[in-house]
SEKEMAR-285382 format. One record per residue (C-alpha): residue number from 0; x, y, z. Coordinates in steps of 0.02 Angstrom, whole numbers, padded with zeros to 5 digits. Layout:
# residues N
ATOM    i       x       y       z
ATOM  NUM       X       Y       Z
...
END
This chain:
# residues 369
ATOM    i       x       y       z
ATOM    0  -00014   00388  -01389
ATOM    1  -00188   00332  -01326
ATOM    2  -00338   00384  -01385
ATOM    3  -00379   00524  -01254
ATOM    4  -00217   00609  -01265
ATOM    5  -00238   00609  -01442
ATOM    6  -00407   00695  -01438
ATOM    7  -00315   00820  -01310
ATOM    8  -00173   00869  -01405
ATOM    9  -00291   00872  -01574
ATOM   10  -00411   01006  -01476
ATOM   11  -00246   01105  -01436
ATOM   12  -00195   01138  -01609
ATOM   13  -00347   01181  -01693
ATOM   14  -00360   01329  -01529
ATOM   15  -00178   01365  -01593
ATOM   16  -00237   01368  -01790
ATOM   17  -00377   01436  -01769
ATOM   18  -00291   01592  -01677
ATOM   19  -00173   01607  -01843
ATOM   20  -00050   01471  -01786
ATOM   21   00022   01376  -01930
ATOM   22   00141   01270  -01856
ATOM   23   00010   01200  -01760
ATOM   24  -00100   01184  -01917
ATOM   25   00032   01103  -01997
ATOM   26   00033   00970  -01852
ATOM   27  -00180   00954  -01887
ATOM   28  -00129   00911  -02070
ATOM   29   00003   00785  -02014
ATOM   30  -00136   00704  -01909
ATOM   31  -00283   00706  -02038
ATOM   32  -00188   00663  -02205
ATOM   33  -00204   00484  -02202
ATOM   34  -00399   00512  -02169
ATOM   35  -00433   00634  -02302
ATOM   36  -00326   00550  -02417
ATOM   37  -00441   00392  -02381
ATOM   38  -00592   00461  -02394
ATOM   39  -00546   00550  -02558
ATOM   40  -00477   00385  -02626
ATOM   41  -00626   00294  -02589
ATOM   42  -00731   00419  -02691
ATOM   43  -00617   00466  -02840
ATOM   44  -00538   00276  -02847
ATOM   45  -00389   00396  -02941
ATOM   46  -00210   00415  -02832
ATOM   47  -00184   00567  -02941
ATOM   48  -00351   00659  -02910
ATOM   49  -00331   00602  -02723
ATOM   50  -00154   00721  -02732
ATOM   51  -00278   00866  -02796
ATOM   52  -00412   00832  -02677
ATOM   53  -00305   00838  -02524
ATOM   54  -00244   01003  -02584
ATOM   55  -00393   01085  -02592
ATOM   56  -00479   01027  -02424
ATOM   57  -00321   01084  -02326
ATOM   58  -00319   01248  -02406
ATOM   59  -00516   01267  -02397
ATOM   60  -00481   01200  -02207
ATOM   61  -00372   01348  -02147
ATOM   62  -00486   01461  -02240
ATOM   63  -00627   01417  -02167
ATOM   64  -00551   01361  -01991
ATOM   65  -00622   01519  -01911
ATOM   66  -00813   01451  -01966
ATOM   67  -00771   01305  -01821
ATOM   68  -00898   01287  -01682
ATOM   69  -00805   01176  -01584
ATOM   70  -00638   01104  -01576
ATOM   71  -00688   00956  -01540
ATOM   72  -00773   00924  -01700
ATOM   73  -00622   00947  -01804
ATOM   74  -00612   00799  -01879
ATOM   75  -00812   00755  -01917
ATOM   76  -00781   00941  -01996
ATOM   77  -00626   00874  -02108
ATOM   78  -00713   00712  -02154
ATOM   79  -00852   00817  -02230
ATOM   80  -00757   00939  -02323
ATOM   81  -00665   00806  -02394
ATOM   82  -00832   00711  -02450
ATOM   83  -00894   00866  -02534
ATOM   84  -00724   00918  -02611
ATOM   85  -00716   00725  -02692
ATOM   86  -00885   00729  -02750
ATOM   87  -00868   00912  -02826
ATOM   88  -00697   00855  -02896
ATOM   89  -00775   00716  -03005
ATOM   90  -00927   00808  -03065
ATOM   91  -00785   00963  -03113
ATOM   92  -00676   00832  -03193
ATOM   93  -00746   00709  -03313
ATOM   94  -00587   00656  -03379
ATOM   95  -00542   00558  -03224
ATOM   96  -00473   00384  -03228
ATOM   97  -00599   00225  -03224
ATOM   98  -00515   00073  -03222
ATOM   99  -00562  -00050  -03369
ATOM  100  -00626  -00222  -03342
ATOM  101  -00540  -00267  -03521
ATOM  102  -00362  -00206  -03439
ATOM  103  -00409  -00288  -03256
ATOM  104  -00428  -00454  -03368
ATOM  105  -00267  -00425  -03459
ATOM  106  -00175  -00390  -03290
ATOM  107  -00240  -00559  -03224
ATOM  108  -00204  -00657  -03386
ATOM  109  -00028  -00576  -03370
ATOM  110  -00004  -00630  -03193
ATOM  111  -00080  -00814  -03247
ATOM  112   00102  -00844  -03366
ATOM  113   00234  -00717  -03301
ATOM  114   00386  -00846  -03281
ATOM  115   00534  -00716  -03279
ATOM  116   00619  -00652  -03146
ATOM  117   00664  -00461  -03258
ATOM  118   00475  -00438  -03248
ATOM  119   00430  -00437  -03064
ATOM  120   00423  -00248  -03081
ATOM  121   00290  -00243  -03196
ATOM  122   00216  -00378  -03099
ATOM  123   00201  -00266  -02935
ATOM  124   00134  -00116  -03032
ATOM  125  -00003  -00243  -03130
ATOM  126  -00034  -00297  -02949
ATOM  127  -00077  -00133  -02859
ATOM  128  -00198  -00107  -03044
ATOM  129  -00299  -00274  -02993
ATOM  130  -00298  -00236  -02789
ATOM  131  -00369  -00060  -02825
ATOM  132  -00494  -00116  -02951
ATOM  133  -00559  -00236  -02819
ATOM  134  -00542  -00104  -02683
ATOM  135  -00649   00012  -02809
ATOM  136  -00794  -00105  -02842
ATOM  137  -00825  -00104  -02595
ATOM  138  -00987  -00005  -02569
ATOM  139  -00913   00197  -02515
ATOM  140  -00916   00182  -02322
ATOM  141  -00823  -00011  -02340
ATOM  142  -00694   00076  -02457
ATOM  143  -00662   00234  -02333
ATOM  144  -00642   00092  -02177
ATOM  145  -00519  -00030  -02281
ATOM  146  -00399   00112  -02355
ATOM  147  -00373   00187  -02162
ATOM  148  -00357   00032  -02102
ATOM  149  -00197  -00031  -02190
ATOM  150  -00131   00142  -02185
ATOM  151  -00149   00153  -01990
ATOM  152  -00052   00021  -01970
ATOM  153  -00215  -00111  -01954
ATOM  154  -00257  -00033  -01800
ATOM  155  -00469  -00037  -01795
ATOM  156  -00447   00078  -01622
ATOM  157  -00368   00230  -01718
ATOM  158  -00491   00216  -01858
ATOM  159  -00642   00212  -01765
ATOM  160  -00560   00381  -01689
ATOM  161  -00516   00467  -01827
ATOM  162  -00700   00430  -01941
ATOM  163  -00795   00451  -01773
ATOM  164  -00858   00266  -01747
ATOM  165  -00863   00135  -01626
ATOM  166  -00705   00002  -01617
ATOM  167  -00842  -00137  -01649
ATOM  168  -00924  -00056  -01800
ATOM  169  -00760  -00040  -01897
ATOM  170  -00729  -00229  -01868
ATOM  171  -00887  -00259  -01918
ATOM  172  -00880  -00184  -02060
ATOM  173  -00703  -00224  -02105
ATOM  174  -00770  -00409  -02099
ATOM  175  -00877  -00377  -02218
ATOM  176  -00771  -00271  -02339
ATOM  177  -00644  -00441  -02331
ATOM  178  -00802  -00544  -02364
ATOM  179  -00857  -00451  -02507
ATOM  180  -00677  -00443  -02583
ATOM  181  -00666  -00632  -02568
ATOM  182  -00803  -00656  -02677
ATOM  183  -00751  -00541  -02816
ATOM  184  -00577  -00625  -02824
ATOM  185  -00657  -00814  -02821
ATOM  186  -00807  -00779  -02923
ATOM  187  -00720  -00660  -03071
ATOM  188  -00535  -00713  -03073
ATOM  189  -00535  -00877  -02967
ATOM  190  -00455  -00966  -03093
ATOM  191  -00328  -00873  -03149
ATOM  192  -00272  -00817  -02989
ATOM  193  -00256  -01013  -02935
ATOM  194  -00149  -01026  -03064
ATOM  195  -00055  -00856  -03049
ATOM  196   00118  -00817  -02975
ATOM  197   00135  -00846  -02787
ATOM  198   00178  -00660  -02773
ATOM  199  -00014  -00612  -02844
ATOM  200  -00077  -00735  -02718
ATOM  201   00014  -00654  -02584
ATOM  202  -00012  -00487  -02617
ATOM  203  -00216  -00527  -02634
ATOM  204  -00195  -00616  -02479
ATOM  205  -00121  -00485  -02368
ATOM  206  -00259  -00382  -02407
ATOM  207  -00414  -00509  -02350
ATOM  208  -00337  -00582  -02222
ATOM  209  -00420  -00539  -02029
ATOM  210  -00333  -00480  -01886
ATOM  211  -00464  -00435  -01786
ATOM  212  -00605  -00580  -01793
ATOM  213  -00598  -00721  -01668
ATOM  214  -00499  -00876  -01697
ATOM  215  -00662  -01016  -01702
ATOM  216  -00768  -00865  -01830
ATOM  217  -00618  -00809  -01940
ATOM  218  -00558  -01021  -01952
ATOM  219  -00712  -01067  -01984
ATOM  220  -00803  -00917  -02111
ATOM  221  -00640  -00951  -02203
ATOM  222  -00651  -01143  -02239
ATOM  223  -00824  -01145  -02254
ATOM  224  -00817  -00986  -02384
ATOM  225  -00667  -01034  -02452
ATOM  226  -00654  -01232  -02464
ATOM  227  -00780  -01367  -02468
ATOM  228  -00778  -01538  -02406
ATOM  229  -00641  -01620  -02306
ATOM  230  -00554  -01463  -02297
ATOM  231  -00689  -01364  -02233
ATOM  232  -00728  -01496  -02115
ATOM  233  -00567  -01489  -02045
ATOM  234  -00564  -01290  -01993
ATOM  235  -00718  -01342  -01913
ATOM  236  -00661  -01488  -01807
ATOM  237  -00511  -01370  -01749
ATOM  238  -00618  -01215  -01730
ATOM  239  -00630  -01133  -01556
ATOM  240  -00794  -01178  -01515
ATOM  241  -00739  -01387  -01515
ATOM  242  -00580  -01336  -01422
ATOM  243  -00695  -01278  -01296
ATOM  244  -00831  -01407  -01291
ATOM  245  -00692  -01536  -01278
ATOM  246  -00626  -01460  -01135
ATOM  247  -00799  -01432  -01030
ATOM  248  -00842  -01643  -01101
ATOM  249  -00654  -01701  -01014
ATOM  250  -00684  -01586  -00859
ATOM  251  -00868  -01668  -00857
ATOM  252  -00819  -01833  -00873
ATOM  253  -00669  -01825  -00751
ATOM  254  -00804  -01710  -00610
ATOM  255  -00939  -01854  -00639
ATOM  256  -00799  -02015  -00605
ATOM  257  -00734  -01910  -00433
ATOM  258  -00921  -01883  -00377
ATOM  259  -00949  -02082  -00419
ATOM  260  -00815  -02136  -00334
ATOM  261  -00887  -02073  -00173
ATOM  262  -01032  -02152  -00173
ATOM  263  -01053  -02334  -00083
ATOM  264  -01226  -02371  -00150
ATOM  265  -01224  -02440  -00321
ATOM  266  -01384  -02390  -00368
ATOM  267  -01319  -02194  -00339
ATOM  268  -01167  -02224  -00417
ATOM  269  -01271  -02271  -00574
ATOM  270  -01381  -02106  -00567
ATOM  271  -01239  -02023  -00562
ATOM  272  -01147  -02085  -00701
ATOM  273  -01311  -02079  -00805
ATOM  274  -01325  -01914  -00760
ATOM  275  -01153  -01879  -00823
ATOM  276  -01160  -01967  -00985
ATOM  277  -01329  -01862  -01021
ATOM  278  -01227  -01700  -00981
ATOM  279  -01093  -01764  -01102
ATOM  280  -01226  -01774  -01229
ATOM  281  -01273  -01597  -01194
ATOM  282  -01112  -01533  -01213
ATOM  283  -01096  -01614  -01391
ATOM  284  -01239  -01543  -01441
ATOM  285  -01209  -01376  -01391
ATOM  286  -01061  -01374  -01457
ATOM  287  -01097  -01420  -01607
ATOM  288  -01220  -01302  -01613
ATOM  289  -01104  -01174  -01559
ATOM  290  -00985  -01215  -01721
ATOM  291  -01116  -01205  -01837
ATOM  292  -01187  -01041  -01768
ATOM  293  -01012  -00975  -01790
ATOM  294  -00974  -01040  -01971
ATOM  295  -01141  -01020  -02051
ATOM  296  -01190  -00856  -01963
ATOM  297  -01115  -00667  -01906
ATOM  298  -01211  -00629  -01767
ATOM  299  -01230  -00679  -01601
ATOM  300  -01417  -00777  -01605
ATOM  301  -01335  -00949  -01639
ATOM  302  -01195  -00937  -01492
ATOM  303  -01307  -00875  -01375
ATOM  304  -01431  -01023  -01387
ATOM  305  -01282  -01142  -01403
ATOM  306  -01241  -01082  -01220
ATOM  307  -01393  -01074  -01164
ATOM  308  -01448  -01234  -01188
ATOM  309  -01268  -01280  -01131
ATOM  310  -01348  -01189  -00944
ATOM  311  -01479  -01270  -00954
ATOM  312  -01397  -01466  -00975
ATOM  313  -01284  -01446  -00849
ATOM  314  -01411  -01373  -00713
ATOM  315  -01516  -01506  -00735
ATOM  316  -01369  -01625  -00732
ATOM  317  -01306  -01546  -00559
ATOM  318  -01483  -01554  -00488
ATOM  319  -01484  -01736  -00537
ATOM  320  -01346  -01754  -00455
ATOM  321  -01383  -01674  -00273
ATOM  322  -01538  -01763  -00290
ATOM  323  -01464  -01936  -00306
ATOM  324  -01324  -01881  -00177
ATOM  325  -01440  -01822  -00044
ATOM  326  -01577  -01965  -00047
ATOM  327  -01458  -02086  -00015
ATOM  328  -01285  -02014   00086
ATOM  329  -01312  -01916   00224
ATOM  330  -01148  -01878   00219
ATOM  331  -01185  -01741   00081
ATOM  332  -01260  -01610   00157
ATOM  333  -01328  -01421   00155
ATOM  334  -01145  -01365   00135
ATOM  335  -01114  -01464   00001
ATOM  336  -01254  -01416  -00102
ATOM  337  -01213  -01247  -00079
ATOM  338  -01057  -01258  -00132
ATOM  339  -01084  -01363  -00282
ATOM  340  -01202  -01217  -00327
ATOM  341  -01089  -01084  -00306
ATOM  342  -00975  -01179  -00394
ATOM  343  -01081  -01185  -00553
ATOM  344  -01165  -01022  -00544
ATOM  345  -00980  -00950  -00564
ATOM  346  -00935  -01080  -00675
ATOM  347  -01092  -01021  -00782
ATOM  348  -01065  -00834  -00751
ATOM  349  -00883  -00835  -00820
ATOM  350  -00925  -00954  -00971
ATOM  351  -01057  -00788  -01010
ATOM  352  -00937  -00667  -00987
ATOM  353  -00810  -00763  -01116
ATOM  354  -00957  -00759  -01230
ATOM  355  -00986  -00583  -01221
ATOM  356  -00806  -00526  -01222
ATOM  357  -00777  -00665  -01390
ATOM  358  -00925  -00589  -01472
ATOM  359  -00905  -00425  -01440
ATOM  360  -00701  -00435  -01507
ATOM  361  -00777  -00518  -01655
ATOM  362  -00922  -00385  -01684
ATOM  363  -01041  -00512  -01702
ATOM  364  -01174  -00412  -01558
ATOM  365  -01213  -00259  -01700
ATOM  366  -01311  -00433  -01799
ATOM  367  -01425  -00556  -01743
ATOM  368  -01393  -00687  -01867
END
């Protein structure tokens, strides 16, 4: 079902409840469970008080369906109650579960020497403790995102439609919610979890891994986050941005031996392979630049200027090119130029467009840096 018909069919049943329909208010809670039960997660950080929660904000929902403005605004209206009902549920109920740093330590130490197969049970449950603990210590609005997201099925389009944000903005800040959790585990429990089960490691895993992030960001964040020296050098090398930049140095190179090979006069010939080993040098450089920008930063500053000054080499190299072309063949003439133009104003215009469309996947255009 795509988002539009969704928002259709949601309007439709709150008209229905909302005229004493409870069929189709049943279908509203079917709909909105896994976002209330989210949101009331991420504030009581208690599976129990969650159950009690979600109780009370469907019942207060059809109570006060009537109170509605507009159907549309259903589910900013659910959201809310549920906020309010969480927070009035904790200050009601101070008895309410806080997990203990002493027992998260024990759970990790457990996981460190577990050898036997007849405890892989107690393994799971000690498991969920340690990935809710972590989950519990994400700033509120990270903690809402990351719960919906694995319970929708890691689907960033039907989050940002149920909590009323932009596609962008939830990867954004799911990227940051994975970034945060990655520190916790290295920086409290690094140790133990190196040397813990490979279940623990897969179960942590499964949780910070990205699905949504570009190959050359998520590649590179990770080994340069992650690993250090050779290893992170390598996630670099095969990041997307040197895929790339190799690609644009072979198509150079290959562009400036065909344009060479047409020219009688030596001297030309010479200008023009000069001028192609000094776009060669530009490409290096931007992409390096490019890589760096994407390991060591999150927004889209450092890419930008990488391709910029990627324009810029290359127009000067063309008009190098023409120059030495036209002073001494004759043969090259007014059509040619234009179409050598044409050819790298699209060339240029496309290479944007893949910017804008890599950034923009990667949500790196809500930062500058």
């Amino acid at each position: 079902m795509n988002i539009s018909s969704f928002e259709q069919q949601l309007e439709n049943n709150v008209l229905k409840a909302r005229q004493g329909d409870i069929n189709a208010f049943n279908k509203l809670v079917a709909v909105t469970t896994s976002t209330v039960d989210s949101i009331a997660l991420a504030i009581t950080k208690d599976r129990d008080a969650t159950q009690d929660v979600s109780q009370q904000v469907f019942l207060k929902a059809w109570q006060d369906l009537a109170k509605l403005k507009n159907n549309h605004s259903f589910l900013p209206w659910i959201r809310q109650i549920t906020r309010h009902t969480a927070i009035n549920f904790l200050r009601d109920n101070k008895s309410h579960i806080v997990f203990n740093e002493e027992r998260l330590q024990a759970c990790l130490e457990t996981l460190s020497t577990q050898q036997h197969i007849q405890e892989i049970n107690l393994l799971k449950s000690e498991q969920r403790d340690i990935v809710h603990a972590l989950i519990s210590n994400l700033p509120d609005e990270s903690r809402e995102i990351v719960i919906l997201f694995y319970r929708e099925a890691q689907d960033s389009k039907a989050v940002a439609t149920l909590l009323g944000l932009s596609d962008s903005n939830v990867r954004k800040r799911l990227q940051r919610a994975r970034e945060l959790l990655k520190e916790q585990v290295l920086a409290r429990y690094g140790q133990i979890l190196l040397s813990s089960a490979p279940v623990s490691i897969i179960s942590l895993t499964s949780l910070t891994t990205s699905t949504t992030a570009s190959a050359a960001s998520a590649a590179s964040a990770a080994g340069s986050k992650l690993l250090s020296g050779s290893v992170g050098k390598v996630s670099l090398i095969f990041s997307g941005a040197f895929i790339g930049g190799l690609a644009a140095l072979l198509a150079n190179i290959m562009n400036t031996h065909c344009v060479a090979s047409l020219c009688r006069d030596n001297k030309t010939k010479n200008s023009i392979k000069q001028s192609g080993k000094l776009n060669s040098l530009g490409i290096i450089i931007c992409t390096l630049v490019m890589a760096i920008g994407y390991t060591y930063t999150e927004g889209w500053f450092m890419p930008a200027i990488a391709y910029l000054l990627l324009a810029i080499f290359l127009s000067l190299g063309q008009y190098n090119v023409h120059q030495a072309l036209f002073s001494k063949n004759a043969k090259f003439g007014v059509k040619s130029h234009v179409i050598g133009l044409a050819g790298l104003v699209l060339g240029l215009l496309s290479g944007a467009a893949g910017l804008y469309y890599g950034l923009e996947n990667s949500g790196r255009l809500v930062r500058l840096f």
